[in-house]
N, C-alpha and C positions, 0 to 999 in steps of 0.2 A: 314822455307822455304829455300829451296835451288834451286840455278838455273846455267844452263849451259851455257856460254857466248863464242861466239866465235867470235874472234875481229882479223880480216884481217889487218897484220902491212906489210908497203911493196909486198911483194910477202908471207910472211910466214902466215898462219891461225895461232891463237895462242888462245887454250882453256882455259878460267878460271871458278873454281868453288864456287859462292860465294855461301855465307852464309848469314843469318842475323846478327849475329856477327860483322864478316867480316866489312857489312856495315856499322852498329853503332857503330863500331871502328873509322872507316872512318869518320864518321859526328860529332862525337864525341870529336874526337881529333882536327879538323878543328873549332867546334863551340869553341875548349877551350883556341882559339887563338896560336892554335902549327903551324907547320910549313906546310903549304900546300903540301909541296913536298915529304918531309918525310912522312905525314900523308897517300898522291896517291904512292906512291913505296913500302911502307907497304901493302896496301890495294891491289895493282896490286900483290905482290909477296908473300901476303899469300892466294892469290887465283889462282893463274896462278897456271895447270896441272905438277903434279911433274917432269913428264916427260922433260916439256916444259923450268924448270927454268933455268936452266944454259945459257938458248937459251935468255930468256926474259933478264936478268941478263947482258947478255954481248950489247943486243939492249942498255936499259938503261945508259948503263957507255958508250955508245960513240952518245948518243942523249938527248945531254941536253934538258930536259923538257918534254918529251916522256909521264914520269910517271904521271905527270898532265891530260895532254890530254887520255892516256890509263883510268885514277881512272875518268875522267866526261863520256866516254864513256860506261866505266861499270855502275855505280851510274845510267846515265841517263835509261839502259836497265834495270837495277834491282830493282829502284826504279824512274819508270818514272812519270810524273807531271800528278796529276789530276786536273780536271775543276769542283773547288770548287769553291760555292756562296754563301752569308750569305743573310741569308732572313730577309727581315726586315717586 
């Protein structure tokens, strides 16, 4: 599955294209006790539109913690929470 994500930063739309990959990279590396940060700036910037990087790239290095809130914005739209119940 692939999906197209378009996340309004500031005034700029900024397109990114995730993957399933992509994701279970991201959740992956996070469940293995790596670095949250490193784990959302990977995850935002192997899916952010090639066009778009250099642009996303220079937000990042002067918005400390950006990548965080950018990687739960995507996650929450590419893998959003279902309304699971265990039956007893």
């Amino acid at each position: 599955m692939n999906k197209t994500v378009t996340l309004t930063i500031g005034n700029t739309d900024f397109k990114f294209n995730l993957t399933v990959n992509d994701h279970a990279d991201f959740v992956d590396s996070v469940s293995r006790g790596g670095s949250i940060c490193s784990a959302s700036h990977n995850f935002a910037m192997r899916s952010i539109d090639k066009a778009q990087k250099e642009e996303l790239k220079k937000l990042l290095d002067v918005s400390p913690g950006a990548e965080v809130q950018i990687a739960g914005a995507l996650k929450g739209e590419f893998a959003p929470a279902l309304d699971i119940a265990v039956k007893k």
